[in-house]
C-alpha positions in Angstrom: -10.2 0.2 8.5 -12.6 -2.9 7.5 -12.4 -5.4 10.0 -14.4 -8.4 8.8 -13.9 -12.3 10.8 -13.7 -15.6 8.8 -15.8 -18.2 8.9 -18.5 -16.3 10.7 -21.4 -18.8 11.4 -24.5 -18.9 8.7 -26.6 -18.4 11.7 -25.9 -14.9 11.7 -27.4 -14.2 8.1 -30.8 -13.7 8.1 -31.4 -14.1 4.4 -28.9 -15.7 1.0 -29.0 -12.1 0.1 -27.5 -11.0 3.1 -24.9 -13.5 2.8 -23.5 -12.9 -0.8 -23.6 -9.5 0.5 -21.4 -10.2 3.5 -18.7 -12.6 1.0 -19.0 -9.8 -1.3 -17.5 -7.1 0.9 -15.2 -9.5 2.2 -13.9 -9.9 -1.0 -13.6 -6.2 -1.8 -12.4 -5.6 2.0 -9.1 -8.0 0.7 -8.7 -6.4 -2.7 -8.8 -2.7 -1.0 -6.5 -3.9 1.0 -4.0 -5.3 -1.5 -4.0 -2.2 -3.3 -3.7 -0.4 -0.3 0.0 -2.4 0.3 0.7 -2.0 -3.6 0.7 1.7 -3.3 2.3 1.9 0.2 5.0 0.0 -1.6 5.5 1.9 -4.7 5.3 5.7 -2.4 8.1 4.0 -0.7 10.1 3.2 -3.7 9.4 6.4 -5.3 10.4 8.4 -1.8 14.0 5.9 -2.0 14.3 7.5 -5.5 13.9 10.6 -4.7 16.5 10.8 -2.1 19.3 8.9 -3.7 19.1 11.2 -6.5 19.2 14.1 -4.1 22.3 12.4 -2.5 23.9 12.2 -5.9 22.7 15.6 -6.7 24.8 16.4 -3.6 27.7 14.6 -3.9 27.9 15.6 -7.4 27.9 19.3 -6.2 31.1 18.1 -3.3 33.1 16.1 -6.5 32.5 19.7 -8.4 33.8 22.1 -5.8 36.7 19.8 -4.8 37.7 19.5 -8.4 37.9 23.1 -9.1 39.6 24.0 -5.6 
């Protein structure tokens, strides 16, 4: 995981180029992680999906037999 401080000091760039370099992957750092959270969100809608229709699948299947017993 990309672990990248804020406000670090400019003392610690040794050239501009090494700074826009440094903001640059900072800014990718934060949009990997967003994307990161957007698809952890949507697996976990999907996986909520999945199982209520499995629930109603099952219940379905209970309403069915009980019905014809």
């Amino acid at each position: 995981m990309l672990s990248i401080r804020a406000g670090t000091p400019n003392c610690l760039f040794k050239t501009e180029s090494s700074k826009k370099n440094f903001f640059l992957h900072q800014d990718l750092a934060k949009m990997l992680s967003v994307h990161l959270l957007a698809a952890s969100l949507l697996n976990l809608l999907l996986n909520l999906f999945q199982d209520a229709r499995l629930q109603f699948r099952y219940f379905s299947i209970l309403a069915f037999k009980s019905a014809n017993s």
